[in-house]
Backbone as CSV, one residue per row, in Angstrom:
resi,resn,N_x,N_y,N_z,CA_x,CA_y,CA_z,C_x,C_y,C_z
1,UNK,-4.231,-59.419,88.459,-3.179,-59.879,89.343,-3.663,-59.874,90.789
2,UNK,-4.375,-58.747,90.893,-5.023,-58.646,92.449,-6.185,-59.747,92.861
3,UNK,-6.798,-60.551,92.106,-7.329,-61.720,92.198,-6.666,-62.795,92.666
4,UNK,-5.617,-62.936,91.578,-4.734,-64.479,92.070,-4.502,-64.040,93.374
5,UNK,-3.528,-63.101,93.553,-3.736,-62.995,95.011,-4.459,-63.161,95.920
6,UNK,-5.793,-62.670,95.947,-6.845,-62.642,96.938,-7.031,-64.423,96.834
7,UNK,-7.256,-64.878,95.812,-7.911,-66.633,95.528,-5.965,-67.096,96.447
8,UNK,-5.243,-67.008,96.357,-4.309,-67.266,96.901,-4.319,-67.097,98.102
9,UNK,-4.558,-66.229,98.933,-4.691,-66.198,100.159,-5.678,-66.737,100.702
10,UNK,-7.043,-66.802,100.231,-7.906,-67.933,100.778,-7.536,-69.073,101.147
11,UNK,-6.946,-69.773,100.098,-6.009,-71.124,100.534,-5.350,-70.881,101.025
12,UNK,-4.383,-70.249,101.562,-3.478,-70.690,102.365,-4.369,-70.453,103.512
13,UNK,-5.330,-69.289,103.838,-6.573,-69.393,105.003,-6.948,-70.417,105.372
14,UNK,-7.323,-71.389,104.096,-8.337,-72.888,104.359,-7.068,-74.013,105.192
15,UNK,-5.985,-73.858,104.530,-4.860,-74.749,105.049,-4.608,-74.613,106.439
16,UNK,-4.613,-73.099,107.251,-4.055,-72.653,108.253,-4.928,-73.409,108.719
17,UNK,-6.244,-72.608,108.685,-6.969,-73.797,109.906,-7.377,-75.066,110.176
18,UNK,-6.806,-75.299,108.896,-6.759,-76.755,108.661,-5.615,-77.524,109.876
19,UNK,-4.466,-76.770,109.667,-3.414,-76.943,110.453,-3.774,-76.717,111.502
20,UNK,-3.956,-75.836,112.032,-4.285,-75.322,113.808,-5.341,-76.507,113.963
21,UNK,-6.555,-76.486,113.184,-7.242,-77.813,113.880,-6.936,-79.112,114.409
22,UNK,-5.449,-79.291,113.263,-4.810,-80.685,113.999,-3.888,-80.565,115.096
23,UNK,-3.887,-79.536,115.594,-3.110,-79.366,116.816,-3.800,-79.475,117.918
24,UNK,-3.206,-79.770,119.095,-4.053,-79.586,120.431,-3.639,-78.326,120.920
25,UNK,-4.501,-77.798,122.046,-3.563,-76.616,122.615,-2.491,-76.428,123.453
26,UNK,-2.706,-78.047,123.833,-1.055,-78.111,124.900,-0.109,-78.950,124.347
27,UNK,-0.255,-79.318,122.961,1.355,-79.429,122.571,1.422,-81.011,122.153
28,UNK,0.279,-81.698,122.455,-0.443,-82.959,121.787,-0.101,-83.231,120.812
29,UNK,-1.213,-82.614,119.891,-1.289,-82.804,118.700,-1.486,-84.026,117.962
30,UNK,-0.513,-84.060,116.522,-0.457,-85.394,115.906,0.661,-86.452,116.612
31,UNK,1.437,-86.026,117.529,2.322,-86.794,118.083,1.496,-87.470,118.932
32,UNK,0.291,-87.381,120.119,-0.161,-88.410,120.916,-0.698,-89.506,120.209
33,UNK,-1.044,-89.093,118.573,-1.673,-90.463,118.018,-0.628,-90.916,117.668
34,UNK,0.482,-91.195,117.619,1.721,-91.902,117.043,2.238,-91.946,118.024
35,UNK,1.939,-92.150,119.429,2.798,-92.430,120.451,3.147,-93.790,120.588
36,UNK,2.617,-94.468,120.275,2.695,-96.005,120.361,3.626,-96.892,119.011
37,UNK,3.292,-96.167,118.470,4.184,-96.714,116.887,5.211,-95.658,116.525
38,UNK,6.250,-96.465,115.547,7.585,-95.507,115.730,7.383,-95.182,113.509
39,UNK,7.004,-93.636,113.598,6.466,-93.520,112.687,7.848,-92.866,111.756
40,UNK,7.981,-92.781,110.451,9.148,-92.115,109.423,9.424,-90.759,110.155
41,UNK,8.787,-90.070,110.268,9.165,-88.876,110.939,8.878,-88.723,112.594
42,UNK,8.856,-89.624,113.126,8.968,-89.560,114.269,8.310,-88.799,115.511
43,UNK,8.187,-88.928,116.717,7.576,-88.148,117.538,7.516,-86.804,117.520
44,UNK,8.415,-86.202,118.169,9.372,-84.977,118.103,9.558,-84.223,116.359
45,UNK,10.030,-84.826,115.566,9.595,-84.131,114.504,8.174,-83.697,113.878
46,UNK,7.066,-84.466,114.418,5.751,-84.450,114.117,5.434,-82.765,114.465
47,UNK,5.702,-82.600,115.787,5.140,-81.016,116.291,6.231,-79.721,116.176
48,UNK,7.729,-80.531,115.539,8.018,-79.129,114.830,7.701,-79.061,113.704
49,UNK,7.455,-80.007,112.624,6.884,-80.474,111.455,5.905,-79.305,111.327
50,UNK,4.607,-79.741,111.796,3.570,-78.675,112.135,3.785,-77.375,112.555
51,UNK,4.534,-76.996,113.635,4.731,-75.700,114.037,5.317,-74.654,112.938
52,UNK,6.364,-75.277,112.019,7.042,-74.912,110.764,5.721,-74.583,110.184
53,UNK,4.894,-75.530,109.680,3.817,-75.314,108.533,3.108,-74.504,109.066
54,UNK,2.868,-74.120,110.231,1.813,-73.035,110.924,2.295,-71.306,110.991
55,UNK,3.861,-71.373,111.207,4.780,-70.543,111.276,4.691,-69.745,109.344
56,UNK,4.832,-70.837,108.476,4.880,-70.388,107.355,3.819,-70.423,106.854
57,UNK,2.395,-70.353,106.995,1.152,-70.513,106.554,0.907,-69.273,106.873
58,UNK,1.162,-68.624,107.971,0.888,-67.381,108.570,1.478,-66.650,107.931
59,UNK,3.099,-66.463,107.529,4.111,-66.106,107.168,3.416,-65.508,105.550
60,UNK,3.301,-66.717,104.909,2.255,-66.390,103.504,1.340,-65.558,103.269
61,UNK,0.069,-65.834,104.588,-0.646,-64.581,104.727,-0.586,-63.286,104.713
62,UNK,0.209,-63.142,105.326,1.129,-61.767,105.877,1.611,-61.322,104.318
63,UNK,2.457,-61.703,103.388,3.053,-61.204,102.621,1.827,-61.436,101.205
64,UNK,1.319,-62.447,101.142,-0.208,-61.984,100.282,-0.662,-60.792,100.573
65,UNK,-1.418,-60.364,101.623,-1.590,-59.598,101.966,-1.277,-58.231,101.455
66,UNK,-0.026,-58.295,101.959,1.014,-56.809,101.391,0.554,-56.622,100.076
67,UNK,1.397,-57.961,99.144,1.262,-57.721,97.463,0.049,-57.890,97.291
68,UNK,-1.092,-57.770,97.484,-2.522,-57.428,96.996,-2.587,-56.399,97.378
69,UNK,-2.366,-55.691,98.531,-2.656,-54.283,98.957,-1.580,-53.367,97.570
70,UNK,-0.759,-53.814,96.808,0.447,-52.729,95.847,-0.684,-53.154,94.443
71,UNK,-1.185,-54.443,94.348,-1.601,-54.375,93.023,-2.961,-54.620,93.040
72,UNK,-3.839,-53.887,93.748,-5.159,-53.499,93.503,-4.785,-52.172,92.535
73,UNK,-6.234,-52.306,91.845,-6.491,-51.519,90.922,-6.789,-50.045,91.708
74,UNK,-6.287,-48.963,90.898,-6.903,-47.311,92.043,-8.183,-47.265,91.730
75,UNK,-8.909,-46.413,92.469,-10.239,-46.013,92.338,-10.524,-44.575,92.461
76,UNK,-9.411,-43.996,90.854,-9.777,-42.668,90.787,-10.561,-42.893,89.977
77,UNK,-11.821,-41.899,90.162,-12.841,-41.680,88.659,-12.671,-39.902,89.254
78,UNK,-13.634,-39.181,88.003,-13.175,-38.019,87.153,-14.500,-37.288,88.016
79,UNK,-15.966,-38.413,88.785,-16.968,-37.626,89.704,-16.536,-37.687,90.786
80,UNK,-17.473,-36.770,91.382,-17.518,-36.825,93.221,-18.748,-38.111,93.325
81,UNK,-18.433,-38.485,94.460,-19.352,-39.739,94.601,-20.395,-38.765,96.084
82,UNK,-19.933,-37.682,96.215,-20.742,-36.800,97.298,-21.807,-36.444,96.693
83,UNK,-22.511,-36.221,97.242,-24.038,-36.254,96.320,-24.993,-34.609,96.988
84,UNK,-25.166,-33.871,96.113,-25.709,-32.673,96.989,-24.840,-31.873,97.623
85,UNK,-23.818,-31.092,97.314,-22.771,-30.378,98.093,-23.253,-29.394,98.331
86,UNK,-22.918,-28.331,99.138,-23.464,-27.108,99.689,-22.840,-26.106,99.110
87,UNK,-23.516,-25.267,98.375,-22.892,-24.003,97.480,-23.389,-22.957,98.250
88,UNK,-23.453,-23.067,99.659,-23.385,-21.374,100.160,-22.433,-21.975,101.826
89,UNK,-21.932,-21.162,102.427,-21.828,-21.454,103.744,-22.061,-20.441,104.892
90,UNK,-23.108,-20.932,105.829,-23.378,-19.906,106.173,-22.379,-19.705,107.807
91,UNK,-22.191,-18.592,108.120,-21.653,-18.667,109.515,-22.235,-18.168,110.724
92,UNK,-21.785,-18.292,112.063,-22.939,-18.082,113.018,-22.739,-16.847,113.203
93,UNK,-23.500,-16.786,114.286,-23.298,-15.330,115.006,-22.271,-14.613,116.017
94,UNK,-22.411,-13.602,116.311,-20.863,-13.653,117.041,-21.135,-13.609,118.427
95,UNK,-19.993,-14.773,118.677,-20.135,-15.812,120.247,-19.505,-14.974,121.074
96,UNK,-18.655,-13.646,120.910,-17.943,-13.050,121.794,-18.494,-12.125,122.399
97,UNK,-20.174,-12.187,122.352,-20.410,-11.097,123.408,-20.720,-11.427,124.917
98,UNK,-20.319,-10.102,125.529,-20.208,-10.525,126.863,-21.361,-10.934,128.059
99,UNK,-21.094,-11.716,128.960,-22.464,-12.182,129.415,-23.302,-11.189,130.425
100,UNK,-24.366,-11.548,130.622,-25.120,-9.895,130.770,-24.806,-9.966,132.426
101,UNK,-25.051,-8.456,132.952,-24.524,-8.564,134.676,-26.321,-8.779,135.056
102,UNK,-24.913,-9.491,136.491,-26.151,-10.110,136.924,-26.772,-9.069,138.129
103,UNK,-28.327,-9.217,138.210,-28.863,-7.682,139.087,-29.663,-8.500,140.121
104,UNK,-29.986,-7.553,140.934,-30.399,-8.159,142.058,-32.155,-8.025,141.890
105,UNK,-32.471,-9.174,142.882,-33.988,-9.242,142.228,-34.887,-8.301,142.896
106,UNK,-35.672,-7.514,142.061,-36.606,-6.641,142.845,-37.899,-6.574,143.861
107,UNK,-37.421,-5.976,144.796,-38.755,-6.855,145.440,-40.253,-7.118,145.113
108,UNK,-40.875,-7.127,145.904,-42.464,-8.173,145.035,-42.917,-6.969,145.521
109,UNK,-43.678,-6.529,144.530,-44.333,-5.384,144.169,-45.986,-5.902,144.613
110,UNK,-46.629,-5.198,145.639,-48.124,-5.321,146.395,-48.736,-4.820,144.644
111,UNK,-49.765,-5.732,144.965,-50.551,-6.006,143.920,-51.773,-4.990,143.928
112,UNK,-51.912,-3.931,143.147,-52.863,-2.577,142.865,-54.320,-3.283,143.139
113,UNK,-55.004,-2.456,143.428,-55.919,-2.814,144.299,-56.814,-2.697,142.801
114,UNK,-57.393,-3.536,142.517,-58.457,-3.687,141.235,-59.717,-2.936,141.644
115,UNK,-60.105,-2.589,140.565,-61.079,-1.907,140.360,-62.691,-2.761,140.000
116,UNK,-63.805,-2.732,140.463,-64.623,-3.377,139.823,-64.650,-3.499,138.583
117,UNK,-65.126,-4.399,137.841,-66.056,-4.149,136.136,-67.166,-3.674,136.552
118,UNK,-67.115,-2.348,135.066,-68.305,-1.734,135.203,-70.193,-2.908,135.016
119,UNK,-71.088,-2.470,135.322,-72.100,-3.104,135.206,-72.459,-3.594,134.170
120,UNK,-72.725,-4.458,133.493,-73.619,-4.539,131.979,-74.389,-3.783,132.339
121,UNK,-74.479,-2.982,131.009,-75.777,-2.219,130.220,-77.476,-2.939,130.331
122,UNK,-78.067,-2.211,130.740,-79.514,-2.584,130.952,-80.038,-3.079,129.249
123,UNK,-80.225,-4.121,128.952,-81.005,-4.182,127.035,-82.102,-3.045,126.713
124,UNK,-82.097,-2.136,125.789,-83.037,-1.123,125.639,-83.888,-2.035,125.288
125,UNK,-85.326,-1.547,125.472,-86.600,-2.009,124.371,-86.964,-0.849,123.672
């Protein structure tokens, strides 16, 4: 059932813009080509004619729509589709300790007076 629907709403898709294409955007339309000849349906009926079919083309959409969204099929199955789950959890550490005081810096300590290195050893023979 959720098919006809969907194939149903395509068409009325293909129609809509079918419709909007024969319109102009300022209100033209199929009436400027029949301006000159006095046609069965007339000037003035031509672009409510259309506006109706555009009004209810949309209208269709809208309620396709709905009834495909009630009669799609569910998509329970009986697996997880998660792949690799985590069988331990670990937690952090504790964030509530307090931050350390702050000390004042010590002064620069004169640098100990170095000592030579002793001599290398003379090589015995």
């Amino acid at each position: 059932m959720s098919v006809l629907f969907i194939v149903l709403t395509l068409l009325v898709a293909i129609l809509l813009i079918g419709v909007v294409l024969i319109q102009k955007s300022k209100g033209g339309g199929l009436s400027s080509t029949f301006a000159g000849s006095n046609q069965i349906m007339g000037v003035r009926r031509t672009n409510n004619f259309i506006e109706k079919v555009t009004w209810t083309l949309a209208g269709a959409i809208a309620l396709l729509s709905v009834l495909c969204t009630y009669t799609m099929p569910d998509a329970i199955t009986s697996q997880s589709r998660v792949k690799g789950t985590a069988t331990e959890q670990t937690t952090g550490g504790n964030y509530d300790t307090p931050a350390p005081a702050t000390q004042t810096p010590a002064p620069a300590a004169k640098p100990a007076a170095t000592t030579p290195a002793p001599a290398p050893a003379a090589p015995a023979k």
